[in-house]
C-alpha positions as CSV (number, residue, x, y, z in Angstrom):
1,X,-39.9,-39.4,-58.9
2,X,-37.1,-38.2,-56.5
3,X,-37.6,-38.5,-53.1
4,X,-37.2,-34.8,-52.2
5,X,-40.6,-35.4,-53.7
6,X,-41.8,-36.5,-50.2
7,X,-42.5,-34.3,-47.3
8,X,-43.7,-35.0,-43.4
9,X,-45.8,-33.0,-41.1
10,X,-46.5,-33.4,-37.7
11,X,-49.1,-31.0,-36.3
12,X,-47.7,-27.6,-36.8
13,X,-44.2,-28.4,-37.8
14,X,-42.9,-29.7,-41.4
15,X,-40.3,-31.9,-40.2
16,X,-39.1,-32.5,-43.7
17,X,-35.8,-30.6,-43.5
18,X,-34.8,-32.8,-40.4
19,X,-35.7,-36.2,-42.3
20,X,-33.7,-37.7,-44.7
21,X,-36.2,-40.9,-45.3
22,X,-39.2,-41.8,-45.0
23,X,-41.1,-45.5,-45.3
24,X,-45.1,-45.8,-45.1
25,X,-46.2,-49.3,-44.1
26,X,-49.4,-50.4,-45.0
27,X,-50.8,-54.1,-44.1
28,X,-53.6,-56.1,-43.2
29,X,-53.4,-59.0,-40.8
30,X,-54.8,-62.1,-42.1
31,X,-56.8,-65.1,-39.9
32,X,-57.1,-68.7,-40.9
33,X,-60.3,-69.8,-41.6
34,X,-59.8,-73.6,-43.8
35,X,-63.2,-75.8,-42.7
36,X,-63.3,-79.3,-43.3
37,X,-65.4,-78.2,-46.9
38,X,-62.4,-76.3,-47.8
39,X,-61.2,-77.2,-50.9
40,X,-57.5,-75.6,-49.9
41,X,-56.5,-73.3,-47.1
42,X,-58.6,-70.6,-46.9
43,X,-57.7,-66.9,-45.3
44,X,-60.0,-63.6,-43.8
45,X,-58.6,-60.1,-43.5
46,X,-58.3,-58.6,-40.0
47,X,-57.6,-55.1,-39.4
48,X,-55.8,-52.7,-41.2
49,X,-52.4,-51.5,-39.9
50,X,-50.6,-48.5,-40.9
51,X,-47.1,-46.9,-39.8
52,X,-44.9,-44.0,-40.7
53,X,-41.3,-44.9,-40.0
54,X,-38.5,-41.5,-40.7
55,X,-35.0,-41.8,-40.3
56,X,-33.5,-37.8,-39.5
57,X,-31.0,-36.4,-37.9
58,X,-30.4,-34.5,-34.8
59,X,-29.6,-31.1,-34.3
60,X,-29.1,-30.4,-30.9
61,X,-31.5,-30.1,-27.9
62,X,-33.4,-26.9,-28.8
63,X,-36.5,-25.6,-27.9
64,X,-39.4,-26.2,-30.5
65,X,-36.5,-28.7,-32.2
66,X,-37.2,-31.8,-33.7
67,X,-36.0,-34.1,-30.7
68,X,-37.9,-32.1,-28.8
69,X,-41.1,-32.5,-30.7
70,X,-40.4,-35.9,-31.1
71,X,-40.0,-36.4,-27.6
72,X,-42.6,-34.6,-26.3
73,X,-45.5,-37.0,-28.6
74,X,-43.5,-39.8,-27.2
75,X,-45.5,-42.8,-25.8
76,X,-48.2,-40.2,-26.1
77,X,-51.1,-40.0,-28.9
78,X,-53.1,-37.2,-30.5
79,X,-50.8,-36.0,-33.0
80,X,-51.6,-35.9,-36.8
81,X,-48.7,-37.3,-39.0
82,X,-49.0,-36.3,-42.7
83,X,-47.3,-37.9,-45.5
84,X,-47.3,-36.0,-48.6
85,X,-46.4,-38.3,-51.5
86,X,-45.2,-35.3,-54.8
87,X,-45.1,-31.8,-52.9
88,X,-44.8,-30.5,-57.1
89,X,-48.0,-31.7,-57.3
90,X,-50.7,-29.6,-56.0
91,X,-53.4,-32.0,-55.4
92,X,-50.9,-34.8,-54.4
93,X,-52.1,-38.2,-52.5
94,X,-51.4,-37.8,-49.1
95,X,-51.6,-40.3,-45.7
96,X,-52.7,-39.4,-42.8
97,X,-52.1,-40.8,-39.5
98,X,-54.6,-39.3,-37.0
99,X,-54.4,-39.5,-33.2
100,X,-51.0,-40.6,-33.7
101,X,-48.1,-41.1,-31.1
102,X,-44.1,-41.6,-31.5
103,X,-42.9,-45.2,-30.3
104,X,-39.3,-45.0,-31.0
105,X,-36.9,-42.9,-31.0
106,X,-32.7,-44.2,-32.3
107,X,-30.5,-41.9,-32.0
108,X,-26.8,-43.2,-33.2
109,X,-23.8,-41.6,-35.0
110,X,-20.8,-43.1,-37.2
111,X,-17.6,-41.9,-36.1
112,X,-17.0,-39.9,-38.8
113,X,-20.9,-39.0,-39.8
114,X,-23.6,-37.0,-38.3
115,X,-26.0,-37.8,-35.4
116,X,-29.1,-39.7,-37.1
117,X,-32.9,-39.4,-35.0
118,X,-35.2,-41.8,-36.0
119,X,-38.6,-42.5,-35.1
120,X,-41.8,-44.3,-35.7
121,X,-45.4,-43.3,-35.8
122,X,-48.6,-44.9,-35.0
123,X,-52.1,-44.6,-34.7
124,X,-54.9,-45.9,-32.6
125,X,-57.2,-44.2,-35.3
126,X,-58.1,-45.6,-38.9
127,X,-55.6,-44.1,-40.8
128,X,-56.7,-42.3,-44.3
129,X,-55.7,-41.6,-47.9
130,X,-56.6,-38.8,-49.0
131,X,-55.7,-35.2,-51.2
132,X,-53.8,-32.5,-50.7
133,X,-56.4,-29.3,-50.5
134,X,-54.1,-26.3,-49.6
135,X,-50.7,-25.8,-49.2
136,X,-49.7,-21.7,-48.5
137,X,-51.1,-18.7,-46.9
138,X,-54.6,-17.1,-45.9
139,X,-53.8,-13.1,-46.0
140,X,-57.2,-12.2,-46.5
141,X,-61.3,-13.7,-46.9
142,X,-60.4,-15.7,-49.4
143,X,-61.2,-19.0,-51.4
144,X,-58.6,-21.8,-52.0
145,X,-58.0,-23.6,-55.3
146,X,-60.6,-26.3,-56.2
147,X,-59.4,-29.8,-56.2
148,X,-61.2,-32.2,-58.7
149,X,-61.5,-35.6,-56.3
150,X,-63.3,-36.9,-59.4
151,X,-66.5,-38.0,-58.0
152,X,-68.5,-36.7,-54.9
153,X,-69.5,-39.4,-51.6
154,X,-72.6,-40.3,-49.6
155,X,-71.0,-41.0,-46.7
156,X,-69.2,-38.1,-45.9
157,X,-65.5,-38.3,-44.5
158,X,-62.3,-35.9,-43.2
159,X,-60.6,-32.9,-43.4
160,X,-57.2,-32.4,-41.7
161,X,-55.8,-28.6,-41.1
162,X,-51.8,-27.8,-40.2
163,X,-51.9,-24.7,-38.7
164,X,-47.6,-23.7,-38.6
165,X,-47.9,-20.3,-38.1
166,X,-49.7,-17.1,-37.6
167,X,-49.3,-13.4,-38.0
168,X,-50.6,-11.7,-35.6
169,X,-53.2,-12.7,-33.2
170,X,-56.2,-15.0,-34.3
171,X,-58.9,-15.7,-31.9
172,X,-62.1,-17.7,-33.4
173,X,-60.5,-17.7,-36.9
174,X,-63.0,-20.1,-39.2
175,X,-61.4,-21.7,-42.3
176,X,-64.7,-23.7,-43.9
177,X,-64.2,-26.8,-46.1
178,X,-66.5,-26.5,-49.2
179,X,-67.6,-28.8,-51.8
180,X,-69.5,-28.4,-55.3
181,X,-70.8,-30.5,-57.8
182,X,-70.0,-28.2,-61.1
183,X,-67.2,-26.2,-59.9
184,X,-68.7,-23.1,-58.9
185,X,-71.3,-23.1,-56.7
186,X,-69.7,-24.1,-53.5
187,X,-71.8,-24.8,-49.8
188,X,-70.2,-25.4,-46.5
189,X,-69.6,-28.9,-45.7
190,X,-68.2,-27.6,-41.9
191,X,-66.1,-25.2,-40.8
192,X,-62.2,-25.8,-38.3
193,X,-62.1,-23.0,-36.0
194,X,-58.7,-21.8,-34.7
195,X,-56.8,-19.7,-32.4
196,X,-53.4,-21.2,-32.4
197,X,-50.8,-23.3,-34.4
198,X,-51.4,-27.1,-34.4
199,X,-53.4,-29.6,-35.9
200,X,-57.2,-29.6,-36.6
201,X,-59.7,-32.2,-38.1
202,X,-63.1,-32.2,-38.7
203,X,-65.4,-34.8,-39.5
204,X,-67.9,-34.1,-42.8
205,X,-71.1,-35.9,-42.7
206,X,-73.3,-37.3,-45.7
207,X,-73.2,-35.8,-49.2
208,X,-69.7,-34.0,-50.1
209,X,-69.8,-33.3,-54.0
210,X,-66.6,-33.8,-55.9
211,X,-65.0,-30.2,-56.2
212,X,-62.9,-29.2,-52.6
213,X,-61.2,-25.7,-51.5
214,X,-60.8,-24.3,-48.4
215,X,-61.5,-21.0,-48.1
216,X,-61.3,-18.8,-45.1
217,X,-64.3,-17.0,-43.7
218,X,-62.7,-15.0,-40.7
219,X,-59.4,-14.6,-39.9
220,X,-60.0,-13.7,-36.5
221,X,-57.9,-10.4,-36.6
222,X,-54.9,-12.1,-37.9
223,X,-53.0,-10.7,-40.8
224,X,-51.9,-14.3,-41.9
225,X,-52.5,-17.5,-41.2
226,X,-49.7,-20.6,-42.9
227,X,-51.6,-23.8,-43.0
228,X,-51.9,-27.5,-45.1
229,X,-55.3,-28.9,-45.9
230,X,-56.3,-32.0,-46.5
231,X,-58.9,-33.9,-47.3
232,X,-60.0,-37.6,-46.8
233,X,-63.9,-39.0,-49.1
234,X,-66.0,-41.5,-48.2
């Protein structure tokens, strides 16, 4: 798979034109737990770490630019980082870093190269695999395409919304989250209300069958509305 494959958004922005690599880190701590009946050393998990580092480059100081972005979630959390593993791929795996914050940012330059930005996310949130939903425009009431997660849950579990742009003015726009168990007969599992760009999550609680779409409801007197869904089981 090439890596043009890949793609990284932040909120509302899809910083992958700025990035020219990206490393996902995933790791679990481990604690030493050998007893005197131990028969050789003997190890427990602790808890789960995960981190985004990207490696870009920088354009300038610009308003609404990607240093400025970067700067402004520096040192400072509530931002949702997206990973999207095969952007061909509609329903592609995706990792998502909620409540996220930027802790470094390298900016350095060959003499005869261009200025590199780099940076590195992380989260005081449980970070989450999950699929990619929707990836385009609401114009009108409308349902997404159905994703197949392959089973449904009991327990419920996420939905992430990247609101980049909007047409018009939406106030109180509602984009629902809706699950099935055969494929076509959907119910509302809860619903992201919006009025701006930005990020949105929403927490789903107990049974979620195994067919997802988004599909928006109302789009608040908005003629468009550009967004990324995902979605996060169990």
């Amino acid at each position: 798979m090439k890596g043009t494959e890949m793609a990284v958004w932040v909120d509302e922005f899809d910083f992958s034109s700025a990035i020219s690599e990206v490393d996902v880190q995933m790791e679990v701590g481990e604690a030493q737990r050998t007893s005197l009946a131990s028969a050789a050393e003997e190890f427990r998990p602790l808890l789960p770490k995960m981190g985004v580092q990207q490696n870009g480059y920088f354009e300038g100081v610009l308003p609404d630019g990607f240093e400025a972005e970067m700067r402004a979630r520096f040192g400072v959390n509530g931002a949702v980082v997206s990973v999207i593993t095969q952007r061909s791929d509609a329903d592609c795996p995706v990792y998502v870093l909620p409540d996220a914050g930027n802790y470094e940012m390298a900016i350095a330059t060959p003499m005869n190269g261009l200025v590199t930005l780099n940076g590195k996310w992380g989260t005081s949130g449980n970070a989450r695999r999950g699929l990619r939903v929707f990836d385009g425009t609401f114009d009108a009431i409308e349902d997404g395409t159905t994703v197949d997660f392959g089973a449904g849950v009991t327990t419920g579990g996420y939905a992430w919304l990247h609101v980049s742009s909007i047409t018009g003015t939406a106030v109180d726009a509602d984009i629902d989250v809706e699950s099935s168990a055969d494929g076509v007969t959907f119910v509302s599992e809860g619903t992201i209300t919006l009025s701006d760009v930005g990020a949105y999550a929403l927490t789903l609680v107990g049974a979620v069958s195994r067919y997802i779409r988004l599909s928006c409801v109302d789009l608040g007197g908005a003629s468009a509305i550009r967004c990324m869904g995902v979605v996060s089981l169990g």
